[in-house]
FIKOLZA-1660 file (N, C-alpha, C; in steps of 0.1 Angstrom, whole numbers, plus 5000, padded with zeros to 4 digits):
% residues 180
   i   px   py   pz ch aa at
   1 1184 6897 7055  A  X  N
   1 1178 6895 7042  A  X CA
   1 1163 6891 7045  A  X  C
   2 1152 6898 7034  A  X  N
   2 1138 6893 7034  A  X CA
   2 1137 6878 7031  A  X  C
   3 1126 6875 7043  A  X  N
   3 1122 6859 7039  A  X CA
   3 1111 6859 7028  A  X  C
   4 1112 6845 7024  A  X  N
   4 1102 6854 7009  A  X CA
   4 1085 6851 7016  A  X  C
   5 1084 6843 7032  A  X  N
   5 1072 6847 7034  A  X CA
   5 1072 6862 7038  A  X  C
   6 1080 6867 7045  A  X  N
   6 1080 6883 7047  A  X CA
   6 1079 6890 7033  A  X  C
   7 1083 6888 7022  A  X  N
   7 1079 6897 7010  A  X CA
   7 1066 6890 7006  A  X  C
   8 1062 6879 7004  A  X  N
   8 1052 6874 7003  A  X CA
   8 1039 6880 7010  A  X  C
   9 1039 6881 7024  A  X  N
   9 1027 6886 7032  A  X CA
   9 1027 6906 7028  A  X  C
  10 1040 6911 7027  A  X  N
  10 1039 6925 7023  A  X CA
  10 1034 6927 7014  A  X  C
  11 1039 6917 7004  A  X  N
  11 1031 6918 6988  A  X CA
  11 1014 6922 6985  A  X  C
  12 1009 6912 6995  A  X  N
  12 1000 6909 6993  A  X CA
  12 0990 6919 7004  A  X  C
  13 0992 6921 7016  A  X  N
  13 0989 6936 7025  A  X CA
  13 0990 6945 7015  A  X  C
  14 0998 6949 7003  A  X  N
  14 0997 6961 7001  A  X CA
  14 0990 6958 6991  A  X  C
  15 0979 6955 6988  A  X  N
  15 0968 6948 6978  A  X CA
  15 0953 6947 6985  A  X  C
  16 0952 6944 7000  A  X  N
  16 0939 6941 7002  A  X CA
  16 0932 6956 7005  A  X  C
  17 0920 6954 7007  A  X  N
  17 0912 6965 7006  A  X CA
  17 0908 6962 7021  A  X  C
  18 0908 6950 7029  A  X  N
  18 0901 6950 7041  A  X CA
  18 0916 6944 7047  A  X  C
  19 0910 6941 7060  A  X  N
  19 0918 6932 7071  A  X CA
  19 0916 6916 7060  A  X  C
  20 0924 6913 7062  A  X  N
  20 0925 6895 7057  A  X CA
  20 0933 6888 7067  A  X  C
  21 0924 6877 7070  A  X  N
  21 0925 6868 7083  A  X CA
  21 0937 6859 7080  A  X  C
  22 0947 6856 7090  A  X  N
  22 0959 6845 7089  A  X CA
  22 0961 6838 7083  A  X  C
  23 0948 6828 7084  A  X  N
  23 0947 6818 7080  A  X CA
  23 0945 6816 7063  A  X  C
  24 0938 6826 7057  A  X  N
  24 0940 6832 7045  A  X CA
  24 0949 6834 7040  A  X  C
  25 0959 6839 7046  A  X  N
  25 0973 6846 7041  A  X CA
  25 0982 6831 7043  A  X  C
  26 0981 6822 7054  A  X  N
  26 0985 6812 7054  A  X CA
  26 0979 6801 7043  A  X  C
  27 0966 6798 7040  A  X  N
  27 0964 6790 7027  A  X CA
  27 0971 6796 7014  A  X  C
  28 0970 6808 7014  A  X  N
  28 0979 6816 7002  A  X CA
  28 0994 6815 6999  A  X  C
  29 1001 6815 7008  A  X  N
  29 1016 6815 7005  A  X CA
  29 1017 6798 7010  A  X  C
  30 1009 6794 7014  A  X  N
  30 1014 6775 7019  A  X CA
  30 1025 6776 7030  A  X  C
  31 1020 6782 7038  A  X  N
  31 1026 6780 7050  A  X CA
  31 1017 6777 7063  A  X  C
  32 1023 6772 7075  A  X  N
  32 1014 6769 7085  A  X CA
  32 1011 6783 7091  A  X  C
  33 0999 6783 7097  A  X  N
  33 0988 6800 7104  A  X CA
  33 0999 6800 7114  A  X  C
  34 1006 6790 7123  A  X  N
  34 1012 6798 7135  A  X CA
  34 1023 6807 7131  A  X  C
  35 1032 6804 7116  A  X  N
  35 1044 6807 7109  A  X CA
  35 1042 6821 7105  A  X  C
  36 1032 6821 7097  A  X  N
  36 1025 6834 7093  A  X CA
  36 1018 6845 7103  A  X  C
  37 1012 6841 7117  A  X  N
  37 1013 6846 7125  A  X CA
  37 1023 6855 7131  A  X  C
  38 1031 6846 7135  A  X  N
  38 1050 6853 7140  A  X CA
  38 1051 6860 7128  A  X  C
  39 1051 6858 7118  A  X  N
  39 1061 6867 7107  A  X CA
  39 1050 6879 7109  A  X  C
  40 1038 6878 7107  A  X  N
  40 1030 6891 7108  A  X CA
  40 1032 6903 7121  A  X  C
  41 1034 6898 7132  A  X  N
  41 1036 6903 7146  A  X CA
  41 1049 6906 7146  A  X  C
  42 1057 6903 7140  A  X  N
  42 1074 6905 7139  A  X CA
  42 1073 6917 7126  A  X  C
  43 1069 6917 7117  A  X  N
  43 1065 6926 7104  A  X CA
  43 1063 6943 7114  A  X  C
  44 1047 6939 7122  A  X  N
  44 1044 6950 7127  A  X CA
  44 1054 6955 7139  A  X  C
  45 1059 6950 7140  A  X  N
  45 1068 6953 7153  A  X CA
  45 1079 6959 7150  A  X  C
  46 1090 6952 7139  A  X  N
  46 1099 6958 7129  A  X CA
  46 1091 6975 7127  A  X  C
  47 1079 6975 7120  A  X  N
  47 1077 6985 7113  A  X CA
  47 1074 6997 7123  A  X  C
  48 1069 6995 7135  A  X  N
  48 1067 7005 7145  A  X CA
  48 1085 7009 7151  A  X  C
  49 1093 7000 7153  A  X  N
  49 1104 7002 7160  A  X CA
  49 1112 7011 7149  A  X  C
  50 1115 7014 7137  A  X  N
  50 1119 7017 7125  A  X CA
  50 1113 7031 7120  A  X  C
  51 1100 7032 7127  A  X  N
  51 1095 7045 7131  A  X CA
  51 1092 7048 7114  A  X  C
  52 1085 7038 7110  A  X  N
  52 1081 7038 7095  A  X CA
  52 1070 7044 7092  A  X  C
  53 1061 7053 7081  A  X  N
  53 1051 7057 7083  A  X CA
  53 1037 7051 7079  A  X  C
  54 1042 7040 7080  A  X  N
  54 1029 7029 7080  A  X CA
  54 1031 7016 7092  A  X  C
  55 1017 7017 7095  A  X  N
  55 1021 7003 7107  A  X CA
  55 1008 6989 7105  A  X  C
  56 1014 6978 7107  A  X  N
  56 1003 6966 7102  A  X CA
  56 0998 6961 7114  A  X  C
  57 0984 6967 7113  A  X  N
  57 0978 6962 7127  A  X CA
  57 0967 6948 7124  A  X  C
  58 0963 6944 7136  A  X  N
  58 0952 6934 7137  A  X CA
  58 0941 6942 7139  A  X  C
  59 0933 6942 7130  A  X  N
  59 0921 6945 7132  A  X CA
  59 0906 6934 7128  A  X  C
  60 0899 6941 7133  A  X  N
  60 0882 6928 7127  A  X CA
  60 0886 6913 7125  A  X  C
  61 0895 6908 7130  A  X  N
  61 0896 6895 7128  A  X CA
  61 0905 6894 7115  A  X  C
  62 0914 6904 7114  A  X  N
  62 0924 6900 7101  A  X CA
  62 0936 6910 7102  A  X  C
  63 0947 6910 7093  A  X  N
  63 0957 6919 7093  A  X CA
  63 0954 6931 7078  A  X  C
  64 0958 6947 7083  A  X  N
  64 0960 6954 7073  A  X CA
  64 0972 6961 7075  A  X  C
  65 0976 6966 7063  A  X  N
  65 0987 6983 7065  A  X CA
  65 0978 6993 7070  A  X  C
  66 0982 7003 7077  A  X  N
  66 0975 7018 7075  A  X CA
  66 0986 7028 7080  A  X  C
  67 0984 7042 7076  A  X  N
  67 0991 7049 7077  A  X CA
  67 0988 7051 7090  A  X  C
  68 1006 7056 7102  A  X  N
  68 1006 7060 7114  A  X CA
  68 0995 7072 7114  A  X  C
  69 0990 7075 7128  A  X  N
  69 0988 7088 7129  A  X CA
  69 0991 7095 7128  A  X  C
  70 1005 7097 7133  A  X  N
  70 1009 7116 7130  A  X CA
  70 1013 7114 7116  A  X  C
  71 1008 7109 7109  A  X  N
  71 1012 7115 7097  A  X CA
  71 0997 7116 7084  A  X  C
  72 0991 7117 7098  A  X  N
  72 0973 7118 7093  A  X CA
  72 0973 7135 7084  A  X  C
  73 0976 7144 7089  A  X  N
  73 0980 7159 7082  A  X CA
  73 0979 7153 7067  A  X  C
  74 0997 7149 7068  A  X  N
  74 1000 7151 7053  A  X CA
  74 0996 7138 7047  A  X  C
  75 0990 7129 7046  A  X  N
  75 0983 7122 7038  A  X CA
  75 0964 7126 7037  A  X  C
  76 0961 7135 7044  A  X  N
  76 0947 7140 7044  A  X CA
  76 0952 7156 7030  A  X  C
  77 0966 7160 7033  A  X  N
  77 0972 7170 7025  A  X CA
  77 0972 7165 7010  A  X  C
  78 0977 7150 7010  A  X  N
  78 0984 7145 6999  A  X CA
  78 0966 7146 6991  A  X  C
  79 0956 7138 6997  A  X  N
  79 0948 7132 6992  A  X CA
  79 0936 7145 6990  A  X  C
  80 0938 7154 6993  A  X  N
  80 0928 7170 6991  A  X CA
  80 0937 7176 6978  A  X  C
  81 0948 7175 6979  A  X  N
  81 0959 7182 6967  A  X CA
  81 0955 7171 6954  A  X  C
  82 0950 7156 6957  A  X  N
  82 0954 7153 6942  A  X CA
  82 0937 7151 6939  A  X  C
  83 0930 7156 6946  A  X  N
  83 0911 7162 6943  A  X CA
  83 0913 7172 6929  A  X  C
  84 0926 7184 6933  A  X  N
  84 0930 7191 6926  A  X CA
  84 0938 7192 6915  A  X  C
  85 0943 7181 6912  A  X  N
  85 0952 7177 6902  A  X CA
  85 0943 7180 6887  A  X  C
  86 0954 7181 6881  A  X  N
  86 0950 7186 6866  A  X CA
  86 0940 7175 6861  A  X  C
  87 0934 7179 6849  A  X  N
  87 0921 7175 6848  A  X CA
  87 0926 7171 6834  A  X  C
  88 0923 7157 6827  A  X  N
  88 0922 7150 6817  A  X CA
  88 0919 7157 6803  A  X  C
  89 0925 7157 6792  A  X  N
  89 0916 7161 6776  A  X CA
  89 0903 7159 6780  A  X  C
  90 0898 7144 6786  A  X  N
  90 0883 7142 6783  A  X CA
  90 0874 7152 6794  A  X  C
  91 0883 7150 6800  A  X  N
  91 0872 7158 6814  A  X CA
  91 0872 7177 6812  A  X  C
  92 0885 7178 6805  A  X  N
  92 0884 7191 6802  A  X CA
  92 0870 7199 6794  A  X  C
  93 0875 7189 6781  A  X  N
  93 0861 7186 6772  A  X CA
  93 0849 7189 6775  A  X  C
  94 0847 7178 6788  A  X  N
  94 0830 7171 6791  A  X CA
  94 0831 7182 6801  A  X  C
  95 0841 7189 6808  A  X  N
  95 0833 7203 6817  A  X CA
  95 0829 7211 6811  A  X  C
  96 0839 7219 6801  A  X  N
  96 0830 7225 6791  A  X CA
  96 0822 7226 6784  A  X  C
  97 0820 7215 6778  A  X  N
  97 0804 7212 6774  A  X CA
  97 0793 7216 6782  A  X  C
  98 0794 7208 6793  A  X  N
  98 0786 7217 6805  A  X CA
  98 0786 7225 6810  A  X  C
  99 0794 7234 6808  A  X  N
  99 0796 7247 6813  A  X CA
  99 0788 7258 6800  A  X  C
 100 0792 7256 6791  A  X  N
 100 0782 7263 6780  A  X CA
 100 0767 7254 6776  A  X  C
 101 0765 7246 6780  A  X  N
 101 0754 7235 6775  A  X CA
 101 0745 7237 6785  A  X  C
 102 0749 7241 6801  A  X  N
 102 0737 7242 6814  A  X CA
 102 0726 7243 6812  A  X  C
 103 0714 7231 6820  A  X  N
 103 0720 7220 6821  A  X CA
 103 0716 7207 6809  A  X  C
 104 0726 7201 6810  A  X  N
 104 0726 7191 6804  A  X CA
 104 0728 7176 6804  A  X  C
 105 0725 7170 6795  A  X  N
 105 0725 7156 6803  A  X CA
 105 0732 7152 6797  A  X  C
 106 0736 7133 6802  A  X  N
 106 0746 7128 6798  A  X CA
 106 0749 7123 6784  A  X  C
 107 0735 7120 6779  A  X  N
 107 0737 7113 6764  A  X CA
 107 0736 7129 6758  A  X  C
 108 0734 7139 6757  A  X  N
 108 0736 7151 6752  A  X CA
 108 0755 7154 6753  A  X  C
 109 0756 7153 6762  A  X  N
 109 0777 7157 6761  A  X CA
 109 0783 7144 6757  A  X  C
 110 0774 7136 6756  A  X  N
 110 0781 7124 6747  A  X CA
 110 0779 7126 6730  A  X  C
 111 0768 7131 6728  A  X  N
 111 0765 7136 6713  A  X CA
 111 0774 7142 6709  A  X  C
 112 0775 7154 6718  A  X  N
 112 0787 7169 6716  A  X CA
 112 0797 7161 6713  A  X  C
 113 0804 7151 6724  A  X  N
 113 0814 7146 6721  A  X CA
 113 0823 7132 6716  A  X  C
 114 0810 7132 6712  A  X  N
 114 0811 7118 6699  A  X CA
 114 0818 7103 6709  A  X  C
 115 0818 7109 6720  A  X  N
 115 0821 7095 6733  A  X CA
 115 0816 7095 6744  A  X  C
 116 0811 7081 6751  A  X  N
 116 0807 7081 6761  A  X CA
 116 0815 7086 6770  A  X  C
 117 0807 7095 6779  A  X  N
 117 0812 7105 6787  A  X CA
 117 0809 7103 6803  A  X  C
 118 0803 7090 6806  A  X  N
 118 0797 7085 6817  A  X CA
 118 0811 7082 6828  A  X  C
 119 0820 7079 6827  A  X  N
 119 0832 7080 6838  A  X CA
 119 0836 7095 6840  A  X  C
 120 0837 7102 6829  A  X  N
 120 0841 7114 6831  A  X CA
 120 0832 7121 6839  A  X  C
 121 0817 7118 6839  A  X  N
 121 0806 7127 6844  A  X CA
 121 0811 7126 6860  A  X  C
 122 0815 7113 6862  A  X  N
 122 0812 7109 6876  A  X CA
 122 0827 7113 6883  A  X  C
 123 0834 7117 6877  A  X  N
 123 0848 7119 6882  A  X CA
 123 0845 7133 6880  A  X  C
 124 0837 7143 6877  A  X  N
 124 0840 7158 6877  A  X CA
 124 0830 7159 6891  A  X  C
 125 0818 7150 6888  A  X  N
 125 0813 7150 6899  A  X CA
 125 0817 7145 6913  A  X  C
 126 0824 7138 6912  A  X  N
 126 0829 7134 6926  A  X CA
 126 0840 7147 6932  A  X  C
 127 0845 7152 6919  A  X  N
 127 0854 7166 6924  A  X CA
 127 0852 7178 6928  A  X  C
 128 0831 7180 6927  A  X  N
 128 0826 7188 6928  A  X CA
 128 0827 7197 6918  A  X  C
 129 0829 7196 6904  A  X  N
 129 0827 7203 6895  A  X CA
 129 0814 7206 6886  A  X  C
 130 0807 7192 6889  A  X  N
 130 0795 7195 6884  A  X CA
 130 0783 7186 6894  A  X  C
 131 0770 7193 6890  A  X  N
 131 0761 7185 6898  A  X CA
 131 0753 7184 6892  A  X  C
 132 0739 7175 6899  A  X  N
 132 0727 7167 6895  A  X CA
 132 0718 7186 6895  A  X  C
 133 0713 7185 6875  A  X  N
 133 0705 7200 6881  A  X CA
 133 0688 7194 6879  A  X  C
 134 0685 7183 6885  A  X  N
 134 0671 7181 6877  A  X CA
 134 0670 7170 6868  A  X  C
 135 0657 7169 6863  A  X  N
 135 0657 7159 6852  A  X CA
 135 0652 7169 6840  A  X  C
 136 0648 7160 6826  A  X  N
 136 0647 7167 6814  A  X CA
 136 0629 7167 6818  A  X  C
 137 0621 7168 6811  A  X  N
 137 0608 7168 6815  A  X CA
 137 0603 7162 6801  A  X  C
 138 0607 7155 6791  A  X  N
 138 0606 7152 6782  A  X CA
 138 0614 7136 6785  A  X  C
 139 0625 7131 6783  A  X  N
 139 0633 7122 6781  A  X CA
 139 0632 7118 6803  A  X  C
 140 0627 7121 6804  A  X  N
 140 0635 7124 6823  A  X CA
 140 0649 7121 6827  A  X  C
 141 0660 7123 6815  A  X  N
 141 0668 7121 6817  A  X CA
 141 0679 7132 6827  A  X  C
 142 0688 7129 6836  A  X  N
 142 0695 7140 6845  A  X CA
 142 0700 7146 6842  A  X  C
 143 0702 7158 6846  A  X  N
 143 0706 7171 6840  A  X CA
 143 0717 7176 6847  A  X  C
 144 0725 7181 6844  A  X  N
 144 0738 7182 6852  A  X CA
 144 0740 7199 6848  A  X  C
 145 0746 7209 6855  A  X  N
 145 0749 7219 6858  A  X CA
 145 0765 7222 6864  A  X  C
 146 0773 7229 6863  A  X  N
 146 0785 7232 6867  A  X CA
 146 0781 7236 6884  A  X  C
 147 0791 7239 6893  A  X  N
 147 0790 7239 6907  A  X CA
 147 0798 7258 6908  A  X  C
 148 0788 7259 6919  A  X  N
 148 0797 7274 6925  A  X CA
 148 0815 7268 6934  A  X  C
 149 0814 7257 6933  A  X  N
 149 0829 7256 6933  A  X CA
 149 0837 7259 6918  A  X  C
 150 0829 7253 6909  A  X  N
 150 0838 7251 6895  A  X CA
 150 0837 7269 6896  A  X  C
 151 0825 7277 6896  A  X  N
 151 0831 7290 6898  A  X CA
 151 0839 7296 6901  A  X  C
 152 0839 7291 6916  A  X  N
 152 0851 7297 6925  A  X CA
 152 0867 7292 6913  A  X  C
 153 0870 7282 6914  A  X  N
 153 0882 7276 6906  A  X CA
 153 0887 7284 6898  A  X  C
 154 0873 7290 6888  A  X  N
 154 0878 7296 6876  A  X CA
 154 0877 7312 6876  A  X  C
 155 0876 7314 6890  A  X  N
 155 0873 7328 6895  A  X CA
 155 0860 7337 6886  A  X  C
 156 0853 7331 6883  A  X  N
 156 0838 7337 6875  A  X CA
 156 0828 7340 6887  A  X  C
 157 0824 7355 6886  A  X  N
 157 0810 7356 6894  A  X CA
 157 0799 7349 6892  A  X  C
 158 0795 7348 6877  A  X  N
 158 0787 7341 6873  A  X CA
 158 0790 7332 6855  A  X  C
 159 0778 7327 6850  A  X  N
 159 0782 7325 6837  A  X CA
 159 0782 7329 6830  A  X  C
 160 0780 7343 6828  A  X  N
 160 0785 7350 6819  A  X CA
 160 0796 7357 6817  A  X  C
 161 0802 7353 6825  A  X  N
 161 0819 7352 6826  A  X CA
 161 0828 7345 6816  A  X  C
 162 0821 7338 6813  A  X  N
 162 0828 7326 6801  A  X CA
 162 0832 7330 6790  A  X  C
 163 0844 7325 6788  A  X  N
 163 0845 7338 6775  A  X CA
 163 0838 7329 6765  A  X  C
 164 0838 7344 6752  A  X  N
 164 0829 7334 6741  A  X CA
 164 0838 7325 6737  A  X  C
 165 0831 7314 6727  A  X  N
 165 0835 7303 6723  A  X CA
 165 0838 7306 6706  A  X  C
 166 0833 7318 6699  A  X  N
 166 0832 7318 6687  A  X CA
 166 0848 7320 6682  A  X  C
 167 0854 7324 6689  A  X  N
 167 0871 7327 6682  A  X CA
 167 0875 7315 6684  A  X  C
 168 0875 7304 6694  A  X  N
 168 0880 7294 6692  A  X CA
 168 0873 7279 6682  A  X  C
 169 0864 7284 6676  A  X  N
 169 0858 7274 6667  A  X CA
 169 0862 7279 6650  A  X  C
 170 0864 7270 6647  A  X  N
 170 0873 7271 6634  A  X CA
 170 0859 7279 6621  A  X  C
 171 0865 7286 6613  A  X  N
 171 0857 7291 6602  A  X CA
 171 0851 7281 6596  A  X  C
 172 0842 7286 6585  A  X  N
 172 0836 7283 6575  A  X CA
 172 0845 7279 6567  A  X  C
 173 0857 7286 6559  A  X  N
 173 0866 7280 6550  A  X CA
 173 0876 7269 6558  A  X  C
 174 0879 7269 6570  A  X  N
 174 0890 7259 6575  A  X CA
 174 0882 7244 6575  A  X  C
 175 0866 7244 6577  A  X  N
 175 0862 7235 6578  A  X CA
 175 0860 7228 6563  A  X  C
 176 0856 7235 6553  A  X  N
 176 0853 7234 6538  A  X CA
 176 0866 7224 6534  A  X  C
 177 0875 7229 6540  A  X  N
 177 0892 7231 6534  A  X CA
 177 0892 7211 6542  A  X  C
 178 0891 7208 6554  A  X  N
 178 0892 7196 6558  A  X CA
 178 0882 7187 6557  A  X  C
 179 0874 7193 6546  A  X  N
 179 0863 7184 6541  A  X CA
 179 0867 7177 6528  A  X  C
 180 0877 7185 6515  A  X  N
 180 0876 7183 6505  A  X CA
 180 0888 7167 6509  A  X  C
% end
């Protein structure tokens, strides 16, 4: 059976962002550094002998988790596959806008979209879907552009590939009709 410093120190490893030093982990749960030591060294040792795919090493002057090596592939697999994971209402939105809007800036696809659209910018951007095209020369504000990856994605040679937008925008009477 787990000691509840052993669930205590795993708890809290699978939380830090860096190495955190013994003595830390020992003011934390209220135990003595030599106690917490052994349980740490006994943890990683358990978890290598068990052939687990995470192992808790000492590093920089503190303890972390990290994934074993050979299983560097499929967590490099795991973490490129979910770059590609389906993409949000919002984000769907805020690409499109910039994909018919090129280029455009941020308080502009926030107009379009009646929300701040400043997380979304930065998460399409970080996916490579869109990039920095310039500034405005008026406002100097940054101008964003879709990427020849967002091309590749959507299999378009170019932008005029897109289909039109006019069939999917509601008439004149549908709008009249959700006005009255």
């Amino acid at each position: 059976m787990m000691s509840d410093l052993t669930m205590g120190l795993e708890a809290i490893l699978l939380v830090v962002e860096e190495p955190v030093e013994e003595i830390t982990l020992a003011q934390v749960l209220e135990r003595p550094t030599i106690e917490v030591a052994a349980a740490l060294r006994g943890l990683s040792a358990e978890y290598t002998s068990a052939g687990r795919g995470f192992d808790l090493r000492e590093v920089a002057g503190g303890w972390r988790l990290y994934t074993r090596a050979e299983c560097a592939p499929l967590v490099e697999r795991f973490v490129r596959d979910g770059q590609q994971a389906r993409l949000t209402q919002a984000a769907l939105e805020t690409l499109a806008v910039v994909a018919y809007r090129q280029p455009v800036s941020r308080a502009r696809v926030a107009a379009i979209r009646g929300v701040n659209s400043d997380g979304v910018m930065r998460t399409l951007a970080a996916r490579g879907l869109v990039e920095e095209a310039g500034t405005d020369p008026e406002s100097q504000a940054l101008l964003y552009r879709t990427t020849s990856y967002f091309m590749e994605r959507l299999g378009l040679r170019d932008l005029s590939e897109l289909p039109e937008l006019a069939p999917f925008l509601p008439d004149d009477d549908t709008l009249e009709e959700h006005s009255k």
